[in-house]
DOSEFI-247775 format. One record per residue (C-alpha): residue number from 1; chain; x, y, z. Coordinates in steps of 0.02 Angstrom, whole numbers, plus 32768, in hexadecimal, padded with zeros to 4 digits. Example, Ala and Ser with C-alpha at 12.3 -4.5 7.8 and 13.67 -1.06 7.14 Angstrom:
BEGIN
+------+-------+------+-------+------+
: resi : chain : east : north :   up :
+------+-------+------+-------+------+
:    1 :     A : 8267 :  7F1F : 8186 :
:    2 :     A : 82AC :  7FCB : 8165 :
+------+-------+------+-------+------+
REM end
This chain:
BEGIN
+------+-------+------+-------+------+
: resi : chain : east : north :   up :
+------+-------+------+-------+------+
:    1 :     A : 2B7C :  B032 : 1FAA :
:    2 :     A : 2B31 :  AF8D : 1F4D :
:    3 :     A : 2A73 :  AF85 : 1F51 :
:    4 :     A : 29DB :  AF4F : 1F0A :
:    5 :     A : 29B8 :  AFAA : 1E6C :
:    6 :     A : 2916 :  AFB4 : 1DF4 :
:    7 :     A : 2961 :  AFD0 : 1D4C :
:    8 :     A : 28D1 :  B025 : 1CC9 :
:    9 :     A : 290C :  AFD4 : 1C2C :
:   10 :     A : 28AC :  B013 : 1B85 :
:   11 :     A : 28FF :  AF92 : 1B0D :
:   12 :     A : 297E :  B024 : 1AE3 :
:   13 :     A : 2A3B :  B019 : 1AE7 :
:   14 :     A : 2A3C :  B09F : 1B79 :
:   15 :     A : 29E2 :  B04B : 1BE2 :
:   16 :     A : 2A2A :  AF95 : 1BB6 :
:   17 :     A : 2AF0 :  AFE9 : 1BE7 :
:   18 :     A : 2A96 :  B037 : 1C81 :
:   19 :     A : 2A5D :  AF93 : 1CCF :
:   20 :     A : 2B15 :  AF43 : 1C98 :
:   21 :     A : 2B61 :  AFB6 : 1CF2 :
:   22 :     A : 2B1B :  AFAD : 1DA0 :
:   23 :     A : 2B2E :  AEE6 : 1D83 :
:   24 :     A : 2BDB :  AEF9 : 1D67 :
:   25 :     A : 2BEC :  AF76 : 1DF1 :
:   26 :     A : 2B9A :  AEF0 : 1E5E :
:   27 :     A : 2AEC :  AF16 : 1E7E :
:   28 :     A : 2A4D :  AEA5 : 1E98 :
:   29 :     A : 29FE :  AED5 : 1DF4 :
:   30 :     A : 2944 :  AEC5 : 1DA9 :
:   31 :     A : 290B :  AEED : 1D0C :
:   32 :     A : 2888 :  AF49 : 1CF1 :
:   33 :     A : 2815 :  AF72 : 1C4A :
:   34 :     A : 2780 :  AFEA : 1C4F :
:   35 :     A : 26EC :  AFC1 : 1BD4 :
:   36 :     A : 26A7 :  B065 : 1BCB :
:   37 :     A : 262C :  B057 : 1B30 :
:   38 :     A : 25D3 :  AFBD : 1ACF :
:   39 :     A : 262C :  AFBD : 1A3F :
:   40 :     A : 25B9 :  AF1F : 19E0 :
:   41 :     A : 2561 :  AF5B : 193B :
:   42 :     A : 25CF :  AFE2 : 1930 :
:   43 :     A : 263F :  B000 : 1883 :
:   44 :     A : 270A :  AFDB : 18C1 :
:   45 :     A : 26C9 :  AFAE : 196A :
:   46 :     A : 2766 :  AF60 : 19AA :
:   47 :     A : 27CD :  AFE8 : 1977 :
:   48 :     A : 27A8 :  B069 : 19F0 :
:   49 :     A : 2818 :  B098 : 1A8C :
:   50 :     A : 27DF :  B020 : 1B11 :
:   51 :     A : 2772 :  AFB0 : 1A90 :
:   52 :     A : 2777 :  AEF5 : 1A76 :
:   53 :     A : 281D :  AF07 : 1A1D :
:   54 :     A : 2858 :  AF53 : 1ABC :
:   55 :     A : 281E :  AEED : 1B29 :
:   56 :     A : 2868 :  AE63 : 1AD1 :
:   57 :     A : 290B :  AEB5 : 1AC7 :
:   58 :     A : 2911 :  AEDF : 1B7B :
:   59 :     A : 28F3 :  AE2E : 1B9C :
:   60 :     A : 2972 :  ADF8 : 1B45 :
:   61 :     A : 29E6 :  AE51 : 1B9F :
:   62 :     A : 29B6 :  AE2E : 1C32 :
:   63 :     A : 29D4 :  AD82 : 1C12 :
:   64 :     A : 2A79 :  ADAC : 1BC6 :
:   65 :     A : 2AB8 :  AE0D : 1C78 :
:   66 :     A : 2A55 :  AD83 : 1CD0 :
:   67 :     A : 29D6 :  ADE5 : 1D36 :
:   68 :     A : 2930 :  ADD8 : 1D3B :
:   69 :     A : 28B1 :  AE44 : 1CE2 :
:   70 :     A : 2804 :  AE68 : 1D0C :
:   71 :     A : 2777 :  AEC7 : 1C92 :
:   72 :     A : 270C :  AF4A : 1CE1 :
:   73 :     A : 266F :  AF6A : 1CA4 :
:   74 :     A : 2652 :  B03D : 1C9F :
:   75 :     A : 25E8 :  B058 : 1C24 :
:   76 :     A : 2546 :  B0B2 : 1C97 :
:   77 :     A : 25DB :  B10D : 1CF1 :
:   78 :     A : 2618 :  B148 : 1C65 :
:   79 :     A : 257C :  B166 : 1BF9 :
:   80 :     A : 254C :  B1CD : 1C7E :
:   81 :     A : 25D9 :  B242 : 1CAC :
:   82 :     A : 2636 :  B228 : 1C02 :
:   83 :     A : 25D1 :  B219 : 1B5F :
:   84 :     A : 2529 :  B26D : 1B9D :
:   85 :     A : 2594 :  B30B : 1BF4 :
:   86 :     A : 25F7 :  B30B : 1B1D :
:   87 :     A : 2538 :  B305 : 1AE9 :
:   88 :     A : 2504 :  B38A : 1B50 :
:   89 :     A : 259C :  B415 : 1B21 :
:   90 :     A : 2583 :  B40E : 1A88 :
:   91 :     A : 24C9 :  B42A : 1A91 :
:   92 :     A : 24F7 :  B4C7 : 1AE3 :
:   93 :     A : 2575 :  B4F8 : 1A55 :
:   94 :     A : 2610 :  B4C7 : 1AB4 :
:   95 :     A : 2699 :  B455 : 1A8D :
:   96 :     A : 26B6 :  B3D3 : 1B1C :
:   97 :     A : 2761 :  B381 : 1B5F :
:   98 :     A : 2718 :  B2B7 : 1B6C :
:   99 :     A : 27CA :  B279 : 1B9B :
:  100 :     A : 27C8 :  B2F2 : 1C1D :
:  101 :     A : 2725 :  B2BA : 1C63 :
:  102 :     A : 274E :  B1FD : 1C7A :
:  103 :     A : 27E3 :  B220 : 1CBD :
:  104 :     A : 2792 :  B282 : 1D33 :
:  105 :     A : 26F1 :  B23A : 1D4F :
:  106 :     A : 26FC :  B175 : 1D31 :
:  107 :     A : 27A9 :  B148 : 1D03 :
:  108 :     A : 2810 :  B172 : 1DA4 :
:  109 :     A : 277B :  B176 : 1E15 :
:  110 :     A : 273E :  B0D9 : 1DFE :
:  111 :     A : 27E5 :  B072 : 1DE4 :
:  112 :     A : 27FD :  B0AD : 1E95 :
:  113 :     A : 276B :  B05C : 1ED3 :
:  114 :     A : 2768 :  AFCF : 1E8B :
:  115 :     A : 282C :  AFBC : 1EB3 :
:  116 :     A : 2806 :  AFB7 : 1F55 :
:  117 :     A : 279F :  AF2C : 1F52 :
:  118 :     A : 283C :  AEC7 : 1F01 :
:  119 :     A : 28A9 :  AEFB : 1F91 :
:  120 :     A : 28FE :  AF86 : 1F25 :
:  121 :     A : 293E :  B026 : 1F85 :
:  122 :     A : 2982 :  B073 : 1ED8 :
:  123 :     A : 2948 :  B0A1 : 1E26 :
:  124 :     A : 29AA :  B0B9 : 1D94 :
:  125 :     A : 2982 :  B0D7 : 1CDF :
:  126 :     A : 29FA :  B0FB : 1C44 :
:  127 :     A : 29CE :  B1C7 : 1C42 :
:  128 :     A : 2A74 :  B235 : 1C19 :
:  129 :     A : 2A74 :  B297 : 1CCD :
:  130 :     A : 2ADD :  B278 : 1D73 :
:  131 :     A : 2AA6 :  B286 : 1E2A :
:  132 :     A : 2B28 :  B2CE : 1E99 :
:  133 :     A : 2B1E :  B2E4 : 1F5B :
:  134 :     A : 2B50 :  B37A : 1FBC :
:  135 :     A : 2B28 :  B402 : 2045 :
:  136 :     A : 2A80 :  B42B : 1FF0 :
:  137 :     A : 2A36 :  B379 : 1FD4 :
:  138 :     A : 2A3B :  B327 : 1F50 :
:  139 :     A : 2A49 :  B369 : 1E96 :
:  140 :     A : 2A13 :  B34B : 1DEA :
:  141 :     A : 2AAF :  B37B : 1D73 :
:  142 :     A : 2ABA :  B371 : 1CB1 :
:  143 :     A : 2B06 :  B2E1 : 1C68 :
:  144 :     A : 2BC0 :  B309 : 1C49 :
:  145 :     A : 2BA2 :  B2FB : 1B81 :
:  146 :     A : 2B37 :  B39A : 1B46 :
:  147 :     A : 2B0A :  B32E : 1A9E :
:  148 :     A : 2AB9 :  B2B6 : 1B0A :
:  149 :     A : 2A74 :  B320 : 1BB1 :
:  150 :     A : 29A5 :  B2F3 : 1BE3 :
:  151 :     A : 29A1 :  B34F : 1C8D :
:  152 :     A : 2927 :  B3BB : 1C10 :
:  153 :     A : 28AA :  B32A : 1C2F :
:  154 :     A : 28C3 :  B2F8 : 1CF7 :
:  155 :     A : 28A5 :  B3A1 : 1D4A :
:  156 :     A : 27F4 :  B372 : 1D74 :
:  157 :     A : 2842 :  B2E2 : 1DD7 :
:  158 :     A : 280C :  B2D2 : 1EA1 :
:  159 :     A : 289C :  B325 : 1EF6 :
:  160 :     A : 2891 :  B2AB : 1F8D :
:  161 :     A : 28A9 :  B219 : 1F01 :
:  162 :     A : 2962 :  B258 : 1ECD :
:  163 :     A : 29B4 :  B20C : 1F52 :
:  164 :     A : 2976 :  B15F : 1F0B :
:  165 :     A : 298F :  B172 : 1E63 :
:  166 :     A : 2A33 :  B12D : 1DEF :
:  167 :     A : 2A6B :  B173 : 1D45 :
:  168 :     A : 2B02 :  B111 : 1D0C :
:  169 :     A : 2B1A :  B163 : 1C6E :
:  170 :     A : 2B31 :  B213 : 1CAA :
:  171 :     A : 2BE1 :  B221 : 1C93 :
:  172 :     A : 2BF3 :  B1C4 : 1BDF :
:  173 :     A : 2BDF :  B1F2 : 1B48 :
:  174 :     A : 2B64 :  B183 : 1AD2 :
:  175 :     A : 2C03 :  B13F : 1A5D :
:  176 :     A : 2C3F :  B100 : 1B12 :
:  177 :     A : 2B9B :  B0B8 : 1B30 :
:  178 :     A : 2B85 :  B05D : 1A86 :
:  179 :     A : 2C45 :  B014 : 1AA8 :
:  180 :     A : 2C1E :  AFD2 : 1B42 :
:  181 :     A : 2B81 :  AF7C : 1AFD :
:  182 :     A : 2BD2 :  AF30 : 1A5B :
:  183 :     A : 2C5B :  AF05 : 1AE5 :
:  184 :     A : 2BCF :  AE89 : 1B44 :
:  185 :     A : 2B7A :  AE4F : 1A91 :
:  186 :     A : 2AD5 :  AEA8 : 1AE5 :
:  187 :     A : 2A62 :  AE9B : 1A5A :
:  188 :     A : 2A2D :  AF52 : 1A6E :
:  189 :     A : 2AE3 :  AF83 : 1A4A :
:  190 :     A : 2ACA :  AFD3 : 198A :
:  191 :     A : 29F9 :  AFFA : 19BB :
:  192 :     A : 29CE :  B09E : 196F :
:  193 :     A : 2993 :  B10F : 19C2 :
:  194 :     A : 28D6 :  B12B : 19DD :
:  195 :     A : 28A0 :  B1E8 : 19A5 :
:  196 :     A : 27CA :  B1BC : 199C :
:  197 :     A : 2767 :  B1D3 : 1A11 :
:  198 :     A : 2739 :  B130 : 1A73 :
:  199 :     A : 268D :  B136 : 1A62 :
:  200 :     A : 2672 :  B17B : 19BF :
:  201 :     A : 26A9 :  B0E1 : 195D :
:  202 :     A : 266C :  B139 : 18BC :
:  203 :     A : 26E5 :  B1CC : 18DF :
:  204 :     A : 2667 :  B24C : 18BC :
:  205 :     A : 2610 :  B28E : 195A :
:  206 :     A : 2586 :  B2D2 : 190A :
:  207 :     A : 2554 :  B226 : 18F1 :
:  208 :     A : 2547 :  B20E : 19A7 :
:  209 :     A : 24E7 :  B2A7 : 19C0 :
:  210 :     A : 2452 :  B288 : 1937 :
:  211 :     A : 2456 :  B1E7 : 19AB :
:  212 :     A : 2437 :  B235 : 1A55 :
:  213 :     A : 23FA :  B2D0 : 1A36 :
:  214 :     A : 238B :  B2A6 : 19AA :
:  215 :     A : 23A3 :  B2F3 : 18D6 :
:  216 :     A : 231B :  B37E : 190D :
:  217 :     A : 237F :  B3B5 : 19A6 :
:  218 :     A : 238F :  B47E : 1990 :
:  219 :     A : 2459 :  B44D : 1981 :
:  220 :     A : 2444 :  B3E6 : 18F4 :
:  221 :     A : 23D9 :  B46D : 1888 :
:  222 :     A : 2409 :  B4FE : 180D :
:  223 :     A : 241F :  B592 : 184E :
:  224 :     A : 247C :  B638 : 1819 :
:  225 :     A : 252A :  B654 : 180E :
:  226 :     A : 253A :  B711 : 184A :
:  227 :     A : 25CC :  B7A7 : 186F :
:  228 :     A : 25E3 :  B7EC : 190D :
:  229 :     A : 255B :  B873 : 18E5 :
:  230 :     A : 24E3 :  B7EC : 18BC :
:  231 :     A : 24D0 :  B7E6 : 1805 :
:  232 :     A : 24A8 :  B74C : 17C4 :
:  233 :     A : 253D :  B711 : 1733 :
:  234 :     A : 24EE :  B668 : 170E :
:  235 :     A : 24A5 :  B5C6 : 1774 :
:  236 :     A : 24F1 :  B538 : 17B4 :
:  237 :     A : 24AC :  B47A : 17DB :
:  238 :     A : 24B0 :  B48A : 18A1 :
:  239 :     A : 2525 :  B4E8 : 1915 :
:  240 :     A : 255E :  B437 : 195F :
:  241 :     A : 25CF :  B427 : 18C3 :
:  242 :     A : 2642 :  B4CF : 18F1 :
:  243 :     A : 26B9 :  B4F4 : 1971 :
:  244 :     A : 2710 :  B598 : 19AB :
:  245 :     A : 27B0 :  B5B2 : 1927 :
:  246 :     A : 2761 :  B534 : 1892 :
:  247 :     A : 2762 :  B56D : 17DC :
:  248 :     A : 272B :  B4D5 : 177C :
:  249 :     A : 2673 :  B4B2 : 177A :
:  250 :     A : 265B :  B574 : 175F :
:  251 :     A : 262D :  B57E : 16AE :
:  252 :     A : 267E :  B619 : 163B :
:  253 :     A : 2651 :  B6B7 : 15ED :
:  254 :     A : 2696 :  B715 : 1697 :
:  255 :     A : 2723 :  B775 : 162D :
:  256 :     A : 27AE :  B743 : 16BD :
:  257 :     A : 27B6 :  B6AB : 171F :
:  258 :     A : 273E :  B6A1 : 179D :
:  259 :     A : 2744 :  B646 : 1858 :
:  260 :     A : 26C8 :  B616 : 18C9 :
:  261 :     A : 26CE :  B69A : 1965 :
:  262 :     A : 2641 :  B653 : 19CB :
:  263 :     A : 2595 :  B5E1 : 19D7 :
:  264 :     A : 2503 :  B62F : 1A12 :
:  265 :     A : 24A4 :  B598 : 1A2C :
:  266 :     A : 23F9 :  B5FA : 1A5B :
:  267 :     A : 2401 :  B64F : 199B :
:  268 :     A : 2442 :  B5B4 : 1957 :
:  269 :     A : 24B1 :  B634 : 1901 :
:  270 :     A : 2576 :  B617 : 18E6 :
:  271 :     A : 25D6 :  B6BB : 18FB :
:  272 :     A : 2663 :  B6C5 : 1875 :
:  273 :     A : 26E7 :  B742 : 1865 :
:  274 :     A : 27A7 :  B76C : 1818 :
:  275 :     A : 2829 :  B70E : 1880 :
:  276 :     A : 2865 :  B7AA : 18E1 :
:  277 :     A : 27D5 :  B791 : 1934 :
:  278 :     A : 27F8 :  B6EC : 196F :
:  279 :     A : 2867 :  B726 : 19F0 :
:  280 :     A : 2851 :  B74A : 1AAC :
:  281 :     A : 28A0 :  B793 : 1B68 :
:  282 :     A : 281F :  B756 : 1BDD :
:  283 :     A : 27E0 :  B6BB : 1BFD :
:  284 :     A : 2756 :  B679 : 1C92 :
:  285 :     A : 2752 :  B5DB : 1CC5 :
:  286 :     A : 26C2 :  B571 : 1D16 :
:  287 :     A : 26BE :  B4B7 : 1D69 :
:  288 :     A : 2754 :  B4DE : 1DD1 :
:  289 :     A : 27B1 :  B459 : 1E13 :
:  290 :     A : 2875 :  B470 : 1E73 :
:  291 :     A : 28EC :  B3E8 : 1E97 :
:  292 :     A : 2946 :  B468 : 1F20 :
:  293 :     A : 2909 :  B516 : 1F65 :
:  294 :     A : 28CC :  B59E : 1EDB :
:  295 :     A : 2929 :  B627 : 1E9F :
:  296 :     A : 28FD :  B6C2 : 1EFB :
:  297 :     A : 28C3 :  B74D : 1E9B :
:  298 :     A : 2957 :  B7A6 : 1E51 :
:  299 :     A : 29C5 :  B719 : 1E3B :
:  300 :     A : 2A0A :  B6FA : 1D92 :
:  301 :     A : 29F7 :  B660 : 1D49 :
:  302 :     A : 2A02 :  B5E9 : 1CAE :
:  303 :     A : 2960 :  B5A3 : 1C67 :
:  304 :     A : 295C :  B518 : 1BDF :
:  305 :     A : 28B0 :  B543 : 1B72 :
:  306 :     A : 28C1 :  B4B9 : 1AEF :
:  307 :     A : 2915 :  B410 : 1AE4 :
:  308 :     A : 29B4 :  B41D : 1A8A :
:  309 :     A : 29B0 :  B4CC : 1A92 :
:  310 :     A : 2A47 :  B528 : 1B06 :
:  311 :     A : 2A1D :  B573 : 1BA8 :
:  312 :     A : 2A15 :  B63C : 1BB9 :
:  313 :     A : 2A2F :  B6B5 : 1C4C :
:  314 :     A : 2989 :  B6EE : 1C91 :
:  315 :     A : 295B :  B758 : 1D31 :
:  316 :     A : 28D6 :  B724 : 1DA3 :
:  317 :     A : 284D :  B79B : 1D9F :
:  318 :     A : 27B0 :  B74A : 1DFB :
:  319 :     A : 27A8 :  B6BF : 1E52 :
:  320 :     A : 2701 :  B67E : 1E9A :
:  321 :     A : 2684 :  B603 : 1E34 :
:  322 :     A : 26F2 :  B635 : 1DC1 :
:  323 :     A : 279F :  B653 : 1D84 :
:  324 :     A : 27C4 :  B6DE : 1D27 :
:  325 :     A : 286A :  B6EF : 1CCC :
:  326 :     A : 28BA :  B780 : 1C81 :
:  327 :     A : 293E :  B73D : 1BF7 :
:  328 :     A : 29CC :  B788 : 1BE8 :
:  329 :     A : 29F9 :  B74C : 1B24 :
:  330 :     A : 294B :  B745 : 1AB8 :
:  331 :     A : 2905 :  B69B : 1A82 :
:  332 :     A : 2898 :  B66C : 19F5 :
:  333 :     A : 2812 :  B606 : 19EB :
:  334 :     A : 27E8 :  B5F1 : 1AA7 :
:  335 :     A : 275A :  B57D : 1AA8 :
:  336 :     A : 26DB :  B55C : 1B1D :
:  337 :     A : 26CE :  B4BB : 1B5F :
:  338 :     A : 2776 :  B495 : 1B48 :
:  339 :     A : 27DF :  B47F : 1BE7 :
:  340 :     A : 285B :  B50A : 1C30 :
:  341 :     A : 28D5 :  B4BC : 1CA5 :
:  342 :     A : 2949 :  B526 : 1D18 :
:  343 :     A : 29FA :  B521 : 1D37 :
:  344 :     A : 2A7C :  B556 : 1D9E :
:  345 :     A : 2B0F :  B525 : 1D4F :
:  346 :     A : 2AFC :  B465 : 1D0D :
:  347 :     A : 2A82 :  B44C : 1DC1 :
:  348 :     A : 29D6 :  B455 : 1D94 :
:  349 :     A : 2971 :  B4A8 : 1E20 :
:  350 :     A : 28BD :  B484 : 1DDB :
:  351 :     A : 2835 :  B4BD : 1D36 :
:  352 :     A : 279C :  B4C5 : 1CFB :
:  353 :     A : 272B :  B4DC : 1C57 :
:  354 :     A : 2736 :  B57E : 1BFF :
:  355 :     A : 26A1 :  B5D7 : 1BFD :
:  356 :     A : 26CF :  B673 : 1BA6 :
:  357 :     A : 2769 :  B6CE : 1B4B :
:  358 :     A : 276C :  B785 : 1B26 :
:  359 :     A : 27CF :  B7FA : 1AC5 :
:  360 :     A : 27E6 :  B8AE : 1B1A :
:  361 :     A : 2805 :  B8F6 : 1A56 :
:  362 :     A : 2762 :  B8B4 : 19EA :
:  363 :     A : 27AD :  B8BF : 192E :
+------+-------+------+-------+------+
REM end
């Protein structure tokens, strides 16, 4: 059914192939770009995902499929629910999911608002995920390419949104996609691919935290690097730098490799240990948000606990503020603050922000 659709366009090729396609399927189409951070005085300012190079480029698209594109100014939205949430996690030794947040919290949310004050009834935006229709409501699938699948980053999406929302790529793969944009002379066609994120222009984020948090935040200051019993091995520059499964940045003299196990942001103190340790059969889960009705307790399950990483079999064990899992295949280096994201099959039915992973064996 042809409609009125709000197109997010970064400036990436995804996005650029995405709007083509709904004009060439026949759609009333507007162009949308996002500025989400002021990116003046900063060092390769342009080059960020959504920065003035993007906007430019998404222009120029538009132009190319001759629709019109608008700029959005999001920058207290997302400074708000994006960059000071990033801030925040890592102050409490956690390691946050930002893509995740602004697609939950500004991205989606307020392209639907503001679409319908252009007379749009639809959304779409170049993510690698299909919507499909059927007895239960509508669904949020994987895209059909596993290289290129980022359902990983839309569970926290409204489910009463899903109806509304369009993902044209979900069935390609990205060769197809860069083929059909070469095919239309879009200038995004042979656009690498951003990996940085968008507003840390420097691409370390440590810079960003002496910014906000200040260089005498407890985070930012030495502290000891300690075993699981608590004996101190040697000291580290702040606890911000580490995450759950990292080796670099550790110093030597352990006599075996060493990985970080855990942050205990109250001692400042970075718990190391040998990579056995690493691993872990039960997860719990906080900041719960479903896209269909919750597993019942019992039900087995597949939970996603890292981007890129594969999905294991887990049992649901507690279900209430939070959602415990029992995992069926152990997993190492399950980090808090990252995002778990629950399947059944390729349907995602919801996820959260891991809070805690245990091991029932301690090495």
């Amino acid at each position: 059914m042809k409609s009125r659709v709000l197109v997010a366009m970064s400036g990436g090729v995804d996005s650029s192939v995405a709007a083509a396609m709904l004009v060439e399927a026949g759609h009333d189409v507007i162009g949308v770009t996002m500025k989400t951070f002021c990116y003046s005085g900063t060092e390769d300012h342009g080059k960020t995902c959504c920065g003035l190079d993007g906007i430019a480029d998404a222009r120029r698209v538009a132009v190319a499929l001759d629709i019109p594109h608008y700029v959005f100014d999001v920058e207290e939205d997302f400074n708000r629910d994006v960059i000071d949430d990033f801030v925040a996690e890592y102050a409490q030794g956690r390691t946050p999911n930002p893509c995740v947040r602004c697609n939950s919290n500004t991205k989606f949310r307020d392209l639907l608002a503001r679409g319908r004050d252009l007379g749009c009834d639809r959304i779409a935006s170049g993510h690698y995920v299909r919507v499909r229709r059927d007895e239960r409501g509508t669904a949020l699938l994987r895209g059909l390419d596993p290289d290129k699948d980022q359902s990983y980053f839309l569970w926290g999406l409204p489910a009463d949104i899903l109806p509304g929302l369009l993902f044209p790529l979900g069935e390609l793969k990205k060769s197809e996609v860069r083929a059909r944009a070469r095919a239309l002379s879009l200038v995004t066609a042979d656009k690498p691919e951003s990996q940085e994120i968008c507003f840390v222009p420097t691409g370390d984020y440590r810079d960003l935290l002496k910014t906000r948090l200040g260089a005498v935040h407890p985070a930012l200051q030495e502290g000891p690097i300690v075993d699981r019993q608590g004996r101190e091995l040697a000291r580290h520059g702040g606890y911000a730098g580490f995450t759950v499964g990292q080796r670099k940045g550790l110093g030597g003299g352990f006599g075996a490799p060493m990985y970080v196990l855990e942050i205990r942001p109250e001692e400042r103190a970075v718990v190391v240990g040998k990579r056995e340790e690493l691993h872990a059969d039960s997860v719990d889960i906080a900041g719960l948000n479903w896209l269909t009705d919750p597993p019942a307790v019992g039900s087995r399950v597949h939970v996603q606990l890292r981007y890129r990483a594969p999905a294991v079999p887990a049992v649901v064990t507690a279900l209430h503020q939070e959602l415990g899992l029992e995992l069926l295949e152990e997993v190492a280096a399950v980090t808090p603050g990252q995002s778990a994201v629950v399947f059944d099959d390729d349907r995602v039915l919801g996820g959260g922000r891991i809070v805690r992973a245990e091991s029932a064996v301690r090495v």
